[in-house]
GUNU-670077 format. One line per 10 residues: number of its first residue (from 1); their letters; for each residue x, y, z negated of C-alpha. Coordinates in Angstrom, 1 decimal. Each point is the difference from the previous one (the first is absolute). Layout:
REM GUNU-670077
NUM	A	X Y Z  ... $
REM end
This chain:
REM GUNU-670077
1	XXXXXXXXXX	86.6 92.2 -28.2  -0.2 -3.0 -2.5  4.0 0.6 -0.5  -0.6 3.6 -0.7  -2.1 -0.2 -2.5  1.7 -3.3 -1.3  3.3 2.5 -0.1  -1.9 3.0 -1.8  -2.0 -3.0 -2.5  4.3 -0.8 -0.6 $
11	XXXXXXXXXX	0.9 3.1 -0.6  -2.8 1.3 -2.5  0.9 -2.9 -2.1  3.6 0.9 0.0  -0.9 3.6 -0.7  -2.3 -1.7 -2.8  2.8 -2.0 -1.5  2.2 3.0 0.2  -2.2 2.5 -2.3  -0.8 -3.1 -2.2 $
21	XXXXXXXXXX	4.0 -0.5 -0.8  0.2 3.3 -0.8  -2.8 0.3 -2.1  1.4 -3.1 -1.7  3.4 2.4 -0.2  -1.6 2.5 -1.0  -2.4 -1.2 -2.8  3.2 -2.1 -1.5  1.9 3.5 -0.1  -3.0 1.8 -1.6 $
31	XXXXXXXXXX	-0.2 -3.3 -2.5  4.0 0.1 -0.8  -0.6 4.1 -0.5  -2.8 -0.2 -2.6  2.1 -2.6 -2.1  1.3 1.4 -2.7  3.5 0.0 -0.9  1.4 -1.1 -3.4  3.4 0.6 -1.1  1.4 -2.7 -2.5 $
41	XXXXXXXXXX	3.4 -0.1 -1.4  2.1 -3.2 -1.5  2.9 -0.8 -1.6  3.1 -0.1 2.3  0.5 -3.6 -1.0  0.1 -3.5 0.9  -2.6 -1.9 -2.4  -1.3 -3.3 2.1  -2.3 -0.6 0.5  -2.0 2.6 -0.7 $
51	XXXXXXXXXX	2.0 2.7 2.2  3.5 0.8 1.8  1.6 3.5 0.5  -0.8 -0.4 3.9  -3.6 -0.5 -0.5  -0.3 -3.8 -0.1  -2.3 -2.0 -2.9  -3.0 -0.8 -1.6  -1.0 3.7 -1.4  0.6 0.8 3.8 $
61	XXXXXXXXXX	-2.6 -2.7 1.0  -2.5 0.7 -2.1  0.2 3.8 0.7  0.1 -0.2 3.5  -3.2 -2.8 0.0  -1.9 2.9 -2.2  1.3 2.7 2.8  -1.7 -2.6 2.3  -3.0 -0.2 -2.1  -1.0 3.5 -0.6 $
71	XXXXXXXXXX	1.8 1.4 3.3  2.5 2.3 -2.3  3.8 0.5 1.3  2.3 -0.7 -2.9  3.6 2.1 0.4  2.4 -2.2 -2.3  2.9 1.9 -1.0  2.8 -1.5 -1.7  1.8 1.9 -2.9  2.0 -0.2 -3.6 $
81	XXXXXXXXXX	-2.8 -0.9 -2.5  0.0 3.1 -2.3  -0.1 1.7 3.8  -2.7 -1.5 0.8  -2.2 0.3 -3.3  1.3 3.7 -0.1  -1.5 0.5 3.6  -3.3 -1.4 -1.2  0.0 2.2 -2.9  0.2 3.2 2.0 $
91	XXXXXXXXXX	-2.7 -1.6 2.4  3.4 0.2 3.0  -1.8 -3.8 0.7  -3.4 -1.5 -0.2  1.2 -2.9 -1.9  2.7 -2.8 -1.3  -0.2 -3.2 -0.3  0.5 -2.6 -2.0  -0.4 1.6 -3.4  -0.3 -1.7 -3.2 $
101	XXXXXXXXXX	-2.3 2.1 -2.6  1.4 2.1 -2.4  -2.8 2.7 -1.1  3.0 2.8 0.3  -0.2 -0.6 3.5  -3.5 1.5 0.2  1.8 3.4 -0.1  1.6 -1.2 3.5  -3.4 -1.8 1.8  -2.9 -2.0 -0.5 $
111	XXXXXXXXXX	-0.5 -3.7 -0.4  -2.8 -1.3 1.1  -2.9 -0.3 -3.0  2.0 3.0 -1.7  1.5 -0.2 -3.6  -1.0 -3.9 0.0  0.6 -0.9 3.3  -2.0 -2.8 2.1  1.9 -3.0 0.5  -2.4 -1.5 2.4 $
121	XXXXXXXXXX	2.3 3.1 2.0  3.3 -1.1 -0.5  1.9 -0.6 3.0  2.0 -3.1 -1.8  1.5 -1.0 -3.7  3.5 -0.3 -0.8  2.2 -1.1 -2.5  3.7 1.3 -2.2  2.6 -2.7 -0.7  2.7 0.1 -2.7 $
131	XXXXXXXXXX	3.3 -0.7 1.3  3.0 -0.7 -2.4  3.8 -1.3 0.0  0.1 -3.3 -0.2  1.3 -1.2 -3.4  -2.0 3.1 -1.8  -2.4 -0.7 -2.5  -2.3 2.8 1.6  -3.6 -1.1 -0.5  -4.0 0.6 0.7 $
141	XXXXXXXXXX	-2.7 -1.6 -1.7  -2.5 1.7 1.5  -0.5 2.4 -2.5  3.5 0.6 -1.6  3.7 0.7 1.3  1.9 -1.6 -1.8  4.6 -0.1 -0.6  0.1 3.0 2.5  3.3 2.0 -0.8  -0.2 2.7 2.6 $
151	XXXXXXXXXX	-2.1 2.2 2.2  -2.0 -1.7 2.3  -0.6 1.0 3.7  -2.2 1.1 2.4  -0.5 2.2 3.2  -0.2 3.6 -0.1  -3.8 0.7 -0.2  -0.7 -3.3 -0.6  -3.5 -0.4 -2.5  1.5 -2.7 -1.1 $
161	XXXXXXXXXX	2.0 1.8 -2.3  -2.9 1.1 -1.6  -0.1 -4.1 -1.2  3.2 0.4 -0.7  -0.3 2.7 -2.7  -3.2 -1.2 -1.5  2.2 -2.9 -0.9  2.2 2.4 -2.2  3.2 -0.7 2.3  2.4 2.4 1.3 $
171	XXXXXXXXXX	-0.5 0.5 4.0  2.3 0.4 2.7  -1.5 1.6 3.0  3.0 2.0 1.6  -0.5 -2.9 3.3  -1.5 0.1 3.5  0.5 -3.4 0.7  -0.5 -3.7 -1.5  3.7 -0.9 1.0  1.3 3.1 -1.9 $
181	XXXXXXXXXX	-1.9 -1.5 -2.9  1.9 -3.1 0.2  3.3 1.3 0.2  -0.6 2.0 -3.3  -1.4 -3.0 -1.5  3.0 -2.4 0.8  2.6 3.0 -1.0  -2.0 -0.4 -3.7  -1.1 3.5 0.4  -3.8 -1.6 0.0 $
191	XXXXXXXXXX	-1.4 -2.6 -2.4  -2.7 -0.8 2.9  -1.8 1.3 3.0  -3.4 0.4 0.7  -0.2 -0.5 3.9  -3.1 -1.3 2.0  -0.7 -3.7 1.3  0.9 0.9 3.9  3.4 1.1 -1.3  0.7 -2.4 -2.6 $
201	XXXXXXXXXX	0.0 -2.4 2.3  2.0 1.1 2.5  2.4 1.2 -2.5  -0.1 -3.4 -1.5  0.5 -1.8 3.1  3.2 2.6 0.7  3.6 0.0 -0.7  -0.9 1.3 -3.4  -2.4 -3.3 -0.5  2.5 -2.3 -2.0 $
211	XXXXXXXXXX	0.4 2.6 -2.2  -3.5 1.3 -1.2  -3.2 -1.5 -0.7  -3.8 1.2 -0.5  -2.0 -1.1 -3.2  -2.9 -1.8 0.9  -2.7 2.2 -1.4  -1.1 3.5 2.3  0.8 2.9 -2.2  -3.3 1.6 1.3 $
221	XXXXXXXXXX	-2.7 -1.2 2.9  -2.4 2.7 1.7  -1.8 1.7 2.5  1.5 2.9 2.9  -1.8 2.3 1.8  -0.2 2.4 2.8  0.1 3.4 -2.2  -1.5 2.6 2.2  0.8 3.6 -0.3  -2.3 2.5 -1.9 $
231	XXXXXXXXXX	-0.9 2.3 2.7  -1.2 -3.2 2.2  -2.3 -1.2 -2.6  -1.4 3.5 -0.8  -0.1 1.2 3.8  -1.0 -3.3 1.0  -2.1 -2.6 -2.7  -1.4 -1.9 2.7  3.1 -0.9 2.0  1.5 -0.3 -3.1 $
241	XXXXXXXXXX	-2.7 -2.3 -0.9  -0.4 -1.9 3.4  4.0 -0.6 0.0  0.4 -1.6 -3.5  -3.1 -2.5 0.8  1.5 -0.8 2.9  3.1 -1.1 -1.8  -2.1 -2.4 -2.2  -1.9 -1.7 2.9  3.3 -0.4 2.3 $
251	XXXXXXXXXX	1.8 -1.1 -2.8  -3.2 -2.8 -0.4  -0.1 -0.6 3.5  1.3 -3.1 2.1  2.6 1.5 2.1  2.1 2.0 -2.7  -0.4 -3.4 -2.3  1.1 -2.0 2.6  3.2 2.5 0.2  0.4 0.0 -3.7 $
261	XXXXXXXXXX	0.2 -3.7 -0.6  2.7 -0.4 2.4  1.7 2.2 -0.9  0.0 0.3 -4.3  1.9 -2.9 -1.6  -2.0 -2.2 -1.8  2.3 -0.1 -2.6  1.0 2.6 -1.4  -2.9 2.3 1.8  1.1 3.8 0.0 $
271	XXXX	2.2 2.6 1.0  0.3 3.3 -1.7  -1.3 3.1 0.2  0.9 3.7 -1.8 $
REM end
C-alpha cells in the first residue's frame, strides 16, 4: 500500500514536471511570437570594427544587446549602399545603419530627434582621413586644402563628398571601394582620397603602404545613426522611441563598453561609415 501511493505521489510529480516544461515551452513560444520583428539593412562591406559583410562587429553588438533589451528581433540584411538607402526610402526595410546625417536624407527615414538629431542616440562617432602619394604636396589645415591638382575621391554615396565640395574641390565618386580609390590615386588620376580611419589603415599597412600616406588631421569627425524608415516611425512612435533609447543606454552600458575598448584602437579610434 505505502509503495502504491509512493508510486502514484512519483508519478503526479512527473506529470507535474511535464505540463510545467511545456508551459515553460509554451510561454517562450508565445514571448518569441509577440516580439516584434525589425528589418535593418547595411552596407555589403568590411568596415572593422564596427561591422563585416557576414554579420560580425560592433554595430552588430550593440544591436543585438538592444534586441536583448527590448525583446525585438533584428533581420540584418546585407546590401550595396545606395541599395540599401533606396530600400529604406520606399519603406522595403525598417531601417539602416550606420548613417552619418545629411538633412537630405530625411526624405529617406528619420534620425532620432528629427532635423537636429540627438546625439546622446548615436550608435558611435567616426572619422575621414586624407590619403595622398607620397612626395605630393597635397595638404589639410583643418580648414583649407591646399596644392591639390586633381579631383579628389570618395565612395559612391559617400556624405563625405558633401565635405568635399563645400571645400570648392572637384570630386571623384565613380568608386565602390577604398582600394579602387587608391589605384586611381597612384595612376595620378586623383590628387587625394577621402577614405575612413578603419580603411586607411589597413590600406596603409598593405602592399600599397610604402607608397601613400594619410595627413594627420581628420578631414571631418561625427556622429552615425540607425536611420529608421518613415512608415515605422509614423506606424509605430513608441517602438520607434523605445528602440533609439535603447541604443543610447547599451551604448552607455558595461558590457558593449567593455566590447568597444577592446576592440577600437586607441590610436587612431575610428572606422568609417557612409
Amino acid at each position: 500500500m505505502v509503495a502504491g501511493s509512493a508510486g502514484r505521489v512519483k508519478g503526479m510529480a512527473a506529470a507535474l514536471a511535464a505540463c510545467a516544461g511545456l508551459a515553460a515551452v509554451s510561454a517562450h513560444a508565445m514571448q518569441a511570437a509577440a516580439a516584434p520583428k525589425i528589418t535593418l539593412c547595411y552596407e555589403r562591406a568590411d568596415v572593422l570594427p564596427w561591422r563585416t559583410e557576414d554579420g560580425r562587429g560592433l554595430n552588430f553588438e550593440l544591436l543585438k544587446l538592444v534586441g536583448q533589451r527590448e525583446n525585438i528581433r533584428f533581420d540584418f540584411q546585407s546590401m550595396p549602399w545606395k541599395r540599401c538607402l533606396a530600400q529604406l526610402k520606399a519603406n522595403a526595410v525598417d531601417g539602416a545603419f550606420a548613417v552619418s546625417f545629411k538633412s537630405d536624407r530625411r526624405e529617406i527615414g528619420e534620425y532620432p530627434g528629427g532635423a537636429a538629431p540627438d546625439v546622446s542616440k548615436r550608435m558611435h562617432v567616426d572619422r575621414y582621413v586624407l590619403l595622398r602619394r607620397k612626395g605630393s604636396n597635397v595638404d589639410w589645415d583643418g580648414k583649407t586644402l591646399s596644392n591639390v591638382d586633381g579631383a579628389v575621391g570618395a565612395q559612391l554615396g559617400y556624405s563625405v563628398t558633401d565635405v568635399l565640395r563645400s571645400l570648392n574641390v572637384t570630386v571623384d565618386e565613380g568608386s565602390q571601394r577604398s582600394d579602387e580609390l587608391v589605384r586611381k590615386l597612384l595612376a595620378g588620376r586623383l590628387a587625394a582620397a577621402a577614405v575612413g580611419g578603419s580603411d586607411a589603415r589597413t590600406l596603409l599597412a598593405g602592399p600599397f603602404g610604402p607608397q601613400i600616406e594619410a595627413l594627420p588631421r581628420p578631414l571631418i569627425e561625427k556622429p552615425y545613426f540607425l536611420l529608421l524608415s518613415h512608415q515605422l516611425v509614423e506606424r509605430q512612435p513608441e517602438l520607434a522611441r523605445r528602440i533609439w533609447n535603447a541604443v543610447e543606454a547599451v551604448r552607455n552600458g558595461e558590457q558593449y563598453r567593455k566590447l568597444e575598448k577592446s576592440e577600437v584602437p586607441a590610436a587612431a579610434g575610428k572606422g568609417k561609415q557612409p
